[in-house]
N, C-alpha and C positions, 0 to 999 in steps of 0.2 A: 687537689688542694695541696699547698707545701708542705700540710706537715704528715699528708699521707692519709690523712682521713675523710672518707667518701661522705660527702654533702650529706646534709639533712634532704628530705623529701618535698620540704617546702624550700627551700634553695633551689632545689634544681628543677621544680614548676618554676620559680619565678626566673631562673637563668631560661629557662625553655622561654616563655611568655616572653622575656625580653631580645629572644633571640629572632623568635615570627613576628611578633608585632611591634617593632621599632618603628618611631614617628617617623623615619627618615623619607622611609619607601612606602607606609602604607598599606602595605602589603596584606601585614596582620598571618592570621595561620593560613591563608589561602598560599602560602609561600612552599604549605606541606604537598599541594595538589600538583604543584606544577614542578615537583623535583621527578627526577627520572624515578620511573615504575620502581626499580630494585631500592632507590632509596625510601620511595613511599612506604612501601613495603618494611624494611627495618625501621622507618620510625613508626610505623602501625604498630609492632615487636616492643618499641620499646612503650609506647604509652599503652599500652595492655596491662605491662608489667607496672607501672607506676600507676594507673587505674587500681589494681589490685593490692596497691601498696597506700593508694590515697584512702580506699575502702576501709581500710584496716587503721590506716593513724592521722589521715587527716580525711574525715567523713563530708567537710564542708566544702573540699577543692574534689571531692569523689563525681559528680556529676558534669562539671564540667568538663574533667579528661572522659567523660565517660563520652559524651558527646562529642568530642572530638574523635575518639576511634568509633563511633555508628559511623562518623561522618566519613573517615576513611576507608571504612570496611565498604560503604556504599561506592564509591569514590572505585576501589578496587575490583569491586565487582562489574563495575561497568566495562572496566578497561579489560578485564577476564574476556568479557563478551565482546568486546573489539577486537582481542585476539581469535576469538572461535571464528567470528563474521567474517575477518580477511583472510583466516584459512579456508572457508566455504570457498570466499569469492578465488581465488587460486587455483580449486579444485574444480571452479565454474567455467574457469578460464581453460584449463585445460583441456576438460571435454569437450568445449565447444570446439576446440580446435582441431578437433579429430573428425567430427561431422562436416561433409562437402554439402556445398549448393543450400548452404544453413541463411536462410530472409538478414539481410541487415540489421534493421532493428532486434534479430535475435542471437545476433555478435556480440552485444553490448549488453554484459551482465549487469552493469547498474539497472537495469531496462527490465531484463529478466528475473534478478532476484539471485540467491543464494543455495546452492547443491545441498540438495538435503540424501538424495539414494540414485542410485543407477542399478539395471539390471536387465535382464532379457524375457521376454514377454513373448506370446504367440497374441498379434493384437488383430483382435477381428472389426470388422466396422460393415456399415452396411453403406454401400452409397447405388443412385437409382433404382432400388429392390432389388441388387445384390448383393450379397456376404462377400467381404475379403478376407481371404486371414493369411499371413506372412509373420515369420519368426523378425522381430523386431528389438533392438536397443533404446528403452524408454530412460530417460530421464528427468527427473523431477528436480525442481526448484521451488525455493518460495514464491512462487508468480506464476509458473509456464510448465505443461507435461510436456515435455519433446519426444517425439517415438521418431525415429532414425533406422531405414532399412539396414540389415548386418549385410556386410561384405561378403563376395564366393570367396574371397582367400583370406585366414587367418591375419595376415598383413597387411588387409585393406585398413581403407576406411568407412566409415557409416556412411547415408548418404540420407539426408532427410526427407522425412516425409509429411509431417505436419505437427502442429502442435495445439495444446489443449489451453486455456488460460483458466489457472484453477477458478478463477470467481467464477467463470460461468459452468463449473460443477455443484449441482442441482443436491445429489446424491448418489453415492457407494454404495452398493450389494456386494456382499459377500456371499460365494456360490463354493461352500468346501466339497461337495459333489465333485464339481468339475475343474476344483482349484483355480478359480477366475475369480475376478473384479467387474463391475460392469457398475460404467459410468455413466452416469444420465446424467447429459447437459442441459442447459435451459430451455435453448429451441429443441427439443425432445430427440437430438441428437443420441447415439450411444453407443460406446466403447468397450470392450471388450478384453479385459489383458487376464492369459489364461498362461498359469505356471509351468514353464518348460520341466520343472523337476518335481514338479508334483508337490510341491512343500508347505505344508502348512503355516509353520513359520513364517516364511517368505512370503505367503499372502495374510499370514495377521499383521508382519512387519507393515507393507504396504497399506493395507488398510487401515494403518493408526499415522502411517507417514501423509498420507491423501486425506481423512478427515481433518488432523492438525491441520494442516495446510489450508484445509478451506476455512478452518475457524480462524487462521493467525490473517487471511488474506479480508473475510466478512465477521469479525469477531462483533458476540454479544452487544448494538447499544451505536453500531455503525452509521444507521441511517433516522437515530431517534433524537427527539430534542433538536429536530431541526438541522441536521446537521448531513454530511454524504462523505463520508471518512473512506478513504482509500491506504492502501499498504502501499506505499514508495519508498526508494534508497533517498534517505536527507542529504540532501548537498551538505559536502562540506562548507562549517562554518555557519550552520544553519542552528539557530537554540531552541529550542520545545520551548512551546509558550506556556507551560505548566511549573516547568522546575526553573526554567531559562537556563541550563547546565546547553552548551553546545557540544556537540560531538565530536569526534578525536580523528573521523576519517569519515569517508561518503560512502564508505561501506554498509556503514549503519542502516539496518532498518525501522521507519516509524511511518506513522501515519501521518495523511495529511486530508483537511475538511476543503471541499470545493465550494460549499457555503462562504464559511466564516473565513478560511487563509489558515486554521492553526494548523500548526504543525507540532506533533510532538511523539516522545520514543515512547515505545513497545509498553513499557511499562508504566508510564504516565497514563496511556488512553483509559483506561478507567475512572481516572479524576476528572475528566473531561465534562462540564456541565454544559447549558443549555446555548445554544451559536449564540455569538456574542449581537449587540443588539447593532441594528443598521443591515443586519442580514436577512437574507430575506427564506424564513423555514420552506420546506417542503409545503404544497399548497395539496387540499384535499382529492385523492385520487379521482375523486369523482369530478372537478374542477379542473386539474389540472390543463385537458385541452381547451375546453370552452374556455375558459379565462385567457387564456393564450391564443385565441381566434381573430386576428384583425381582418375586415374584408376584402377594401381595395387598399391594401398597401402594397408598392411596387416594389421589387428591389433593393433600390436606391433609397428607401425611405426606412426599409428593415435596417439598412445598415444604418443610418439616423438612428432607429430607435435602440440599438447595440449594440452601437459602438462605443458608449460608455458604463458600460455593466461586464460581470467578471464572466471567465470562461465559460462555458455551457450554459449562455441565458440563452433562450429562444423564444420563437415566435411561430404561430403556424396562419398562412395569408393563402391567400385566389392568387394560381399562377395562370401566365396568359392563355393556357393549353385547355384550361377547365378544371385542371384537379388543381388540389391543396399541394402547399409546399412548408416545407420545415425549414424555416430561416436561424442558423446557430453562428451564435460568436464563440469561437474555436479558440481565441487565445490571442494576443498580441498585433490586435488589430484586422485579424483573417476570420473573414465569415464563407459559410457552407451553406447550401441552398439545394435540400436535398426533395425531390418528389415524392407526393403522398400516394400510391398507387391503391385502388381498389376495384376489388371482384370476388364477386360471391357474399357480398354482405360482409366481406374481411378489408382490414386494408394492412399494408407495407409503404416499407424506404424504399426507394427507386429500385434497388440489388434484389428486391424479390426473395430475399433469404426468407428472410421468417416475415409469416402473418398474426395479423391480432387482429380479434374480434370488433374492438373498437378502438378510435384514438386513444382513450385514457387509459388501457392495458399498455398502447404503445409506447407511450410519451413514461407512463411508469417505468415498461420494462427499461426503457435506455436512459429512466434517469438511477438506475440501481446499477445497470450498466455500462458499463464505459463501450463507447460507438465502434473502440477499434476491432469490437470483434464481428464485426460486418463490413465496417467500412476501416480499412491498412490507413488511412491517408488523416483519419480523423480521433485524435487520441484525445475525449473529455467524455464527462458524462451529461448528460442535463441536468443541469439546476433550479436555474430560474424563470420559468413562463412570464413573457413580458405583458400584463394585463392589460388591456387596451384601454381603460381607464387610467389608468398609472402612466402612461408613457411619455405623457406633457414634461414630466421635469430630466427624460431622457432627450429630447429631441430639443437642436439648435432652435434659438428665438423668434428668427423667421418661420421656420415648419408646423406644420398646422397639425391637425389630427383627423384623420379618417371616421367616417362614422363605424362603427363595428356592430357584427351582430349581440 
């Protein structure tokens, strides 16, 4: 002021108010979000103190600065975790690059997830009714356990050897006996990482770093209400359909439903109520194949009925060989057509990896999990059984409909 004298406190709300929300641009306070961090940041400072000054002599303007700094403190906090998330992805970047003859698809951190621990492990496993055990370099991310053979020379590098995808860990033992972890996977797989130093620590560390993991990758509420929420990096530029705030980089982690389409951050998934309606819920385990049984549909006709429904609908048809086949639309026009094998009263996907007692174990277990952890080439989960009833207003107007059982 000229004559030296510091504004009243209702002066300088209303020079503030007229400085973010001038008719010109619109803007309004959203003008505070999109100033660079360090600025945000000091005028968070400053409407703290004028919050605390409005509380005291002007009680009526108290709530509204009050709500502008929740709104920035929220605001702030986010961007906090953006900074944490791209120093992970950094630190994700880096050790990948130390591991040779590392799958493609596990070059690409967006893909993998974010570094949560690294360390060395004596990891036993069993494969054909043998034990292996080898001193190994494990590391973990939000998505993926990598266990990496150590190098003979100090100066090497790692050299991979397989990896684990945390959703399809089942359950963690803790064995302080033997200082080990032992992982059970879903096809009754199981792992074995036993502490080279003997450390308790370092296997309670581990054991809270592998539980989180499995709860942030199948968190509380994932597959209810009709819904099949999965843990992915959001493209940038992508908004949560909860808050609609977009995110600031494709670092970000949140989820996203193969139902409904939404997508949204970490922290919203809890607000998330029932798939929005035109989607089609989870159908009853018990239903799930039968409903999904067309008899003589060919092919060429699965793709008809498929090709306009979203990722992971499927169908299961009479292939020309005698067995059943799993007809899935994979995504952007590409369907998969995979054989139903049986023997012994079990049946399997063509790969023979794992059996199940009946189709609706099947069709359950791969609609909870996603295909690529049997089949590399096929990344969705199942969603939708296309009922052989229902599938008139899928199929062009000339095609007919099959009778089914």
């Amino acid at each position: 002021m000229k004559d030296g004298k510091t504004p009243s406190l209702q002066i300088q709300l209303k020079l503030l108010e007229r400085h973010f929300n001038n008719g010109c641009t619109g803007l309004g306070f959203r003008a505070l979000f999109e100033a660079p961090i360090r600025q945000t940041t000091s005028y968070l400072m400053l409407f703290e103190r004028l919050q605390k000054a409005a509380e005291k002599d002007i009680p009526d303007a108290a709530p509204c600065v009050g709500e502008i700094v929740a709104a920035m403190q929220d605001f702030l906090d986010k961007t906090n975790e953006y900074k944490k998330q791209a120093e992970q992805l950094a630190a994700t970047k880096e050790i990948l690059r130390q591991i040779q003859q590392l799958p493609t698809d596990l070059g690409n951190p967006t893909l993998i997830g974010l570094h949560l621990g690294n360390d060395s492990f004596k990891v036993k496993t069993v494969k054909s009714g043998k034990v292996e055990s080898i001193i190994c370099a494990c590391i973990l991310t939000t998505k993926q356990l990598i266990v990496a053979n150590k190098p003979p020379r100090k100066d090497g590098q790692s050299t991979y050897a397989f990896n684990i995808p945390v959703d399809t860990i089942m359950e963690v033992r803790k064995c302080e006996k033997t200082f080990a972890l032992e992982l059970i996977q879903n096809d009754g797989d199981r792992v074995t990482l036993e502490c080279l130093k003997r450390s308790k620590d370092l296997l309670s560390l581990w054991k809270k770093l592998l539980d989180e993991t499995k709860s942030l990758n199948l968190p509380n509420g994932w597959n209810s209400n009709g819904h099949r929420f999965q843990l992915i990096t959001i493209p940038e530029g992508t908004k949560c359909t909860k808050c609609y705030q977009p995110l600031p980089s494709s670092v970000m982690q949140g989820y996203s439903c193969s139902h409904c389409s939404q997508t949204v951050h970490i922290h919203c998934f809890q607000l998330v109520g029932a798939a929005r309606r035109g989607t089609a819920p989870a159908l009853p385990t018990q239903h799930l194949a039968v409903a999904a049984y067309h008899k003589n549909v060919t092919r060429q006709r699965a793709h008809e009925i498929l090709s306009n429904t979203q990722p992971g609908a499927y169908l299961i048809r009479d292939g020309k060989l005698g067995c059943k086949v799993l007809s899935l639309h994979t995504g952007n026009g590409k369907f998969e057509h995979i054989s139903i094998e049986e023997e012994g009263g079990k049946v399997a996907l063509g790969n023979k990896i794992c059996w199940f007692d009946d189709l609706d174990k099947m069709v359950q277990f791969y609609a909870d999990n996603n295909l690529s952890i049997h089949f590399s080439m096929i990344d969705c989960h199942l969603t939708v059984g296309m009922q052989a009833r229902a599938v008139k207003r899928f199929l062009p107007r000339h095609a007919t409909v099959d009778e089914t059982v």
